[in-house]
N, C-alpha and C positions, 0 to 999 in steps of 0.2 A: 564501352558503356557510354552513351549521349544521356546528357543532362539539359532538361527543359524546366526554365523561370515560365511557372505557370501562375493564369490564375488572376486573384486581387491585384498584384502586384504590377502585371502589365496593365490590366485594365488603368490602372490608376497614374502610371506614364503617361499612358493614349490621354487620358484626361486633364495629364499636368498635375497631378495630383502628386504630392511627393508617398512613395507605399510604403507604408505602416510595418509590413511584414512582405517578407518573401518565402514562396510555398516551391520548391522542386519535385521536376517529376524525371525518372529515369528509366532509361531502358532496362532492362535483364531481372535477375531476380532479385528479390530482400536478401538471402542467401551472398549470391553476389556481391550486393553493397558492402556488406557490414562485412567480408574479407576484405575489402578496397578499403573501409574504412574502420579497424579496431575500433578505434571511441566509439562508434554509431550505437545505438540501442533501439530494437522496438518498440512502440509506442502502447503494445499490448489489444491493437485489437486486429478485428481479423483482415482487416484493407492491406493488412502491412505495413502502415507507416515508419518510418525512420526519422529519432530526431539524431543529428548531428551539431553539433554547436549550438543548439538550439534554434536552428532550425527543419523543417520537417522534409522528408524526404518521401516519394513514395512510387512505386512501379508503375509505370505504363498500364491501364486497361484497355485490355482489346489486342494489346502486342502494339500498338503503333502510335503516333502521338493523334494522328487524324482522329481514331477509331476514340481514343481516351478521352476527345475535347466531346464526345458526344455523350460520356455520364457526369459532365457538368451541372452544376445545379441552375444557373442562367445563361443563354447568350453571351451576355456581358463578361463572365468571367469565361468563357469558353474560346480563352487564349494560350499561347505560349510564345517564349520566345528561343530561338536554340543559342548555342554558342558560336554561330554565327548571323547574329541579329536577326534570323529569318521569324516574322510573324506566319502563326500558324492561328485560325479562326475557326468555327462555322460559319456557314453562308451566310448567315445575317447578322452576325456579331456586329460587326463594323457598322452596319446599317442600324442596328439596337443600339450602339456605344452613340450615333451622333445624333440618334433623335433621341435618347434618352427616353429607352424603353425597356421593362425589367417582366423578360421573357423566357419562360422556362427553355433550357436548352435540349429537349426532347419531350416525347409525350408522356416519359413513366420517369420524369424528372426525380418528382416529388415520391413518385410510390419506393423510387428504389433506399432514399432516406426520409422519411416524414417528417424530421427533423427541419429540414430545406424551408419548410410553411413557415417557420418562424425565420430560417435565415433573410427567408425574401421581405418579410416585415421588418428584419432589421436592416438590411439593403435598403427599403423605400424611408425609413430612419435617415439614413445615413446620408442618402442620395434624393430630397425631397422635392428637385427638378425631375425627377424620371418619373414615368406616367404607369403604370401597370395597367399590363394587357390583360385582353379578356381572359385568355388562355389561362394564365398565372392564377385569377382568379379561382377559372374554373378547375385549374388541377388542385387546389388548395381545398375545397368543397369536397373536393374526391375523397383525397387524402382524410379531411371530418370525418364525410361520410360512412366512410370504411372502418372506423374505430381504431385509427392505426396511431392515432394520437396518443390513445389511453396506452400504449404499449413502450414513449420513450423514456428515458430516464432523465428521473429528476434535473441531474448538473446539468445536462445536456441542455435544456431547456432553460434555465436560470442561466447558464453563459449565455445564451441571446440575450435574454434579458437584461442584464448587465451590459452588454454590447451596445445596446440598445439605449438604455440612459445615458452611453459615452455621446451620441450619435448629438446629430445638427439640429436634429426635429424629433428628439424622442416618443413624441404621443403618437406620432405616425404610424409608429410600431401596434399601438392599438387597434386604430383607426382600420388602417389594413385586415388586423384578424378580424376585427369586427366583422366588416365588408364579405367576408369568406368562409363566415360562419367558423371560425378554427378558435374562438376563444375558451371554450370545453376542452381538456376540463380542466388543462393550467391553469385558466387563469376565470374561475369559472364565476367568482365575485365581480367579473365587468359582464356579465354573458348578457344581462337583462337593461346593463342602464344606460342604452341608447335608445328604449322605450320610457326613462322615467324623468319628468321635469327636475330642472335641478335644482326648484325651488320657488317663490312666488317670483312673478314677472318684475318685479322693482326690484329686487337682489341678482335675481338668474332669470335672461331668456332663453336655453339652452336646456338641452338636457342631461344629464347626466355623466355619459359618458364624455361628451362633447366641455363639458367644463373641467373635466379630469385631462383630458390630455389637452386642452390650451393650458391648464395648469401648470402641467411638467411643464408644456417648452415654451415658459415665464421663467421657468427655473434659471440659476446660473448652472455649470456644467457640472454636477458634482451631484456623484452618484448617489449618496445620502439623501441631500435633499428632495434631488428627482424620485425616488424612491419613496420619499413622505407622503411628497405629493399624489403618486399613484394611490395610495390606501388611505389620504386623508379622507374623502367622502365613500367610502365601500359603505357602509351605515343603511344608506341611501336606495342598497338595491334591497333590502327587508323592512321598508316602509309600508306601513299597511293601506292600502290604495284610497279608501275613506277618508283620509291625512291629507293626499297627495294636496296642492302641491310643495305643502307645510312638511317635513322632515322632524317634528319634534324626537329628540328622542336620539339620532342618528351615530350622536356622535359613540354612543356602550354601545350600540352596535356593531360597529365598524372594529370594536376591539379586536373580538372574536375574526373577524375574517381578516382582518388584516394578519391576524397572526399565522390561520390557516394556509393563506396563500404563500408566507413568505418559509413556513413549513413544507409545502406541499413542495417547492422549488427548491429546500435543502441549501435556503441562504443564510448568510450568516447571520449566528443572535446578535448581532449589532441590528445588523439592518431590520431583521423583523421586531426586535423592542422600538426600533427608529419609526416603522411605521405602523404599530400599536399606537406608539405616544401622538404621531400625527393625528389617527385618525379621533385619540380621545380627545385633545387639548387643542384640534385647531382653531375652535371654533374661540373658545378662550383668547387665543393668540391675536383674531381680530379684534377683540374686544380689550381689548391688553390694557390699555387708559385709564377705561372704566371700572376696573378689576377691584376689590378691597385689597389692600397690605397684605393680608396674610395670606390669599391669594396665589398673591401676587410672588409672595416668598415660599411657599409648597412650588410653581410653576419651574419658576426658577431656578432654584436649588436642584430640584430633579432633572431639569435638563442642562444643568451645569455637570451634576453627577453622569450622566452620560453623553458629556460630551458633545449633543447635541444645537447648542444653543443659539448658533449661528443658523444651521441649519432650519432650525426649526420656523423661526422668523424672517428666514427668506425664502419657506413656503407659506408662512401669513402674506404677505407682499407678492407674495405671485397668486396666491388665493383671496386677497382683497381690499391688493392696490394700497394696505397700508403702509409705512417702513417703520419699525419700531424697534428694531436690532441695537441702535444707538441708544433709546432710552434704557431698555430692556439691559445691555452691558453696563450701564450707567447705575443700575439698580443693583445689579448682581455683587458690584464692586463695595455700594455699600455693606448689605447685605453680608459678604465674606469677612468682610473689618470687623463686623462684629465679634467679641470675645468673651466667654463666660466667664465671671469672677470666680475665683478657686471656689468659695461658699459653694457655688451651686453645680461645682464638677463633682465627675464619680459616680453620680445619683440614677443611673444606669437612666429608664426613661423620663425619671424626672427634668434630667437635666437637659434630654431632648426638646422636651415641652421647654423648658426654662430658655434656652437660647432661641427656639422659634419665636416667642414670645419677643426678647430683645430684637430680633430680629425686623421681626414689624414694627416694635417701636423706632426704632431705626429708620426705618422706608419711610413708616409716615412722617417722620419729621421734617425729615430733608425733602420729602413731597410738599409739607406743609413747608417748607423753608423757597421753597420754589415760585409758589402761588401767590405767596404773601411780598 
């Protein structure tokens, strides 16, 4: 049995790149493996994967390793290396690896996982020097075309995703399906808003989709916030055209779809309550200053209660340029000091109303303690 380091992992040597993960490919059968190796287990689907210590293992396609590099998903990954350091390529790998070009590694690339549309979107994430060729393009269109899309499964689709706001340049991930017509029907709340202004010319010159993904990659790296930011303007693509290029309104919009989307991808209720609350409260978030007290303490306290708080205001700051993360903790801090006198505990919602109450007296004070 020969065992071949395939895959990201050389790509990412040839690059200098230290590799993230290591993928193996082997000769013989799954059958085979898993007697060579007790501990092994299937991965459960039908390629036959093997993971082993946690990492994956899987059988030659085609019987050979040549034949196997040719149901790769890119050029670029359509490497190996044996246990005798021998590189194995297709023709044009090495020539795609140095000009930095992300090229389907056959013609029915894509049709054999449609799945790949989105890998190659997170690849051009990840790899924001590499140019995409027409081909890629056009097999991506195919793949649309054919409705092969509406056919994968949720996780499948959400792990890009996620991959994806790990990545260097995560809007690129957008920018790409856009390009390829592939954002139907994952992710079908961006489908329309690279046709819709994203706002009057003194606030936004751009358009919508276009300020959504410079947004994310404003972002610091962290998935949560990246994440905000993708469904803080969703709102924006159910504007009624008579409006344009005014958004009144956007932000109860945006509820609904943000929820939908982060449903439709089977992520987790953190993330899709995270970007519910972006897409109601960002607008808030810029205006944070100007807010009244009590405002200011519903704001806050709710995205203290989930944990969000940080997040939330380093997508105001990527969304407009303000940084208010220090006042905003600064606030919170009072805000939590506050205590309710026994008198007004017990009082089920009374005593809710009663502590918001002190609460704002609280903020304004020390606001007023500030100014003064």
């Amino acid at each position: 049995m020969t065992f071949y380091l395939v895959g990201g992992a050389v790509r990412d040597m040839l690059l200098g790149i230290p590799p993230k993960e290591y993928d193996f490919a082997f000769s013989g059968t799954v059958d085979n493996f898993i007697s060579c190796n007790p501990s092994a287990r299937k991965a459960g689907n039908d390629f036959g994967i093997c993971i082993l210590n946690g990492i994956e293992y899987a059988p030659l396609r085609g019987g050979s390793i040549d034949e196997d590099l040719t149901f790769r998903d890119l050029t670029i990954n359509a490497l190996a290396l044996d246990e005798d350091s021998r590189i194995y390529s297709l023709p044009s790998t090495l020539h795609d690896l140095q000009n930095k070009i992300l090229k389907p590694a056959s013609e029915t690339a894509f049709l054999q996982d449609p799945v790949r549309v989105f890998r190659v979107a997170r690849f051009a994430a990840a790899l924001p020097e590499f140019s995409i060729h027409p081909d890629t393009i056009t097999q991506m269109q195919r793949v649309a075309a054919s409705g092969m899309l509406d056919n994968l499964t949720p996780e499948r689709v959400g792990t890009e995703l996620l991959k994806a706001l790990r990545c260097s340049e995560p809007g690129r991930f957008f920018t790409v399906l856009n390009d390829a017509g592939c954002l139907n029907p994952w992710f079908a709340e961006l489908s329309r808003m690279s046709d819709i202004p994203a706002g009057p010319v003194q606030y936004h010159s751009a358009d919508c989709l276009t300020h959504i993904v410079t947004t994310i990659n404003k972002c610091p790296n962290d998935i949560v916030t990246r994440y905000m930011a993708l469904c803080h303007d969703l709102g924006k693509q159910e504007t009624k055209p008579e409006i344009l290029p005014q958004h009144i309104g956007h932000e109860k919009r945006g509820v609904q779809l943000a929820e939908n989307l982060g449903q439709r991808l089977k992520l987790s209720n953190n993330l899709v309550r995270a970007g519910a609350v972006a897409a109601l409260q960002h607008m808030k978030g810029g205006q944070y200053l100007s807010l009244r007290s009590g405002t200011k303490v519903d704001l806050l306290y709710s995205l203290h209660r989930q944990q969000i708080l940080e997040n939330f205001f380093m997508l105001v700051e990527a969304d407009s340029g303000k940084n208010y993360l220090e006042q905003a903790k600064a606030d919170l801090e009072v805000i939590l000091s506050v205590e309710l006198p026994a008198k007004d505990q017990n009082l089920g919602a009374e005593s809710g109303k009663r502590l918001r109450e002190l609460r704002c007296i609280a903020l304004s004070e020390t606001l007023r303690g500030m100014k003064s």
